[in-house]
C-alpha positions, 0 to 999 in steps of 0.5 A: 568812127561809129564809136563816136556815134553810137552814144549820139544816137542813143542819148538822141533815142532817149530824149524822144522818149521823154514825156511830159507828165500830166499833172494838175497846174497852171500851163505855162503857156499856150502849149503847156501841160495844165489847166487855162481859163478865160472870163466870158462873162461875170459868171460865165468861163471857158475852162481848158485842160492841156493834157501830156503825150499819152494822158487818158481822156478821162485824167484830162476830163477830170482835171478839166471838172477839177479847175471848173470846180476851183474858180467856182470856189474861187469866185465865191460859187456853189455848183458849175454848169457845164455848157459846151464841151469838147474833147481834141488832140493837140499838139504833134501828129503821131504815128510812123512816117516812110519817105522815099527821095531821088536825086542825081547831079553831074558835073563834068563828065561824071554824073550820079543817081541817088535813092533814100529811104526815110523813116520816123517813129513817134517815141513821145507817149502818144498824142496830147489830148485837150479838153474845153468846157464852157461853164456858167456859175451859180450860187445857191442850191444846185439844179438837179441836171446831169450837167451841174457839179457841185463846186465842193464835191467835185473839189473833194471826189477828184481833187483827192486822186490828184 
């Protein structure tokens, strides 16, 4: 009997350990890996990268910088302003759980008492890990701020490690 099993539970081990890459790409929905914008305003975005379990925070950064610089190119844009940002986990909550439970039943004159001892491990990479900016668009020579890219440099710079 725990022949039949044993190919279940390690077929299961290995699904969990599956992943979802990080790669640079329209989400295909809500809770896809990949970049979503939204229009605010004419020049005006709101920019998100959905990173994969486990994805450092600077890939998701940089391919956040990197769709910015892209509409911006897209819609005829030299640099991008980036007025908000924010870093968040998303997703699943990581980490071991423990549990215990009790139970007893008693049906005629017999009755039982039962313990159990639960455990989970996260076996997907880590959490994912999203990241938000607001951007205004400009057109033009770029102010000299921290805060400002230039559409095409960004474009080049990391657009070349993706």
């Amino acid at each position: 009997m725990i022949r039949l099993f044993l190919p279940l539970i390690a077929s299961l081990a290995v699904a969990g350990c599956a992943t979802t890459p990080t790669v640079y790409q329209a989400a295909a929905g809500p809770q896809g890996v990949g970049w979503s914008d939204m229009r605010i305003e004419a020049d005006r975005y709101r920019v998100t990268f959905q990173g994969g379990p486990g994805a450092p925070p600077e890939q998701v950064s940089d391919y956040a910088l990197l769709h910015a610089a892209d509409l911006a190119i897209a819609q005829g844009y030299d640099w991008f302003r980036v007025t908000q940002r924010s870093m968040r986990p998303h997703g699943r909550d990581s980490g071991s759980r423990l549990s215990i439970g009790t139970g007893s039943t008693s049906y005629g004159r017999h009755s039982a008492v039962g313990v159990g001892i639960g455990t989970s491990f996260d076996l997907g990479g880590g959490p994912s890990l999203a990241q938000t900016m607001e951007i205004l668009l400009g057109k033009g020579p770029a102010p000299r701020d921290p805060d400002v890219y230039v559409a095409q440099e960004v474009r080049r710079t990391i657009g070349a490690r993706t």
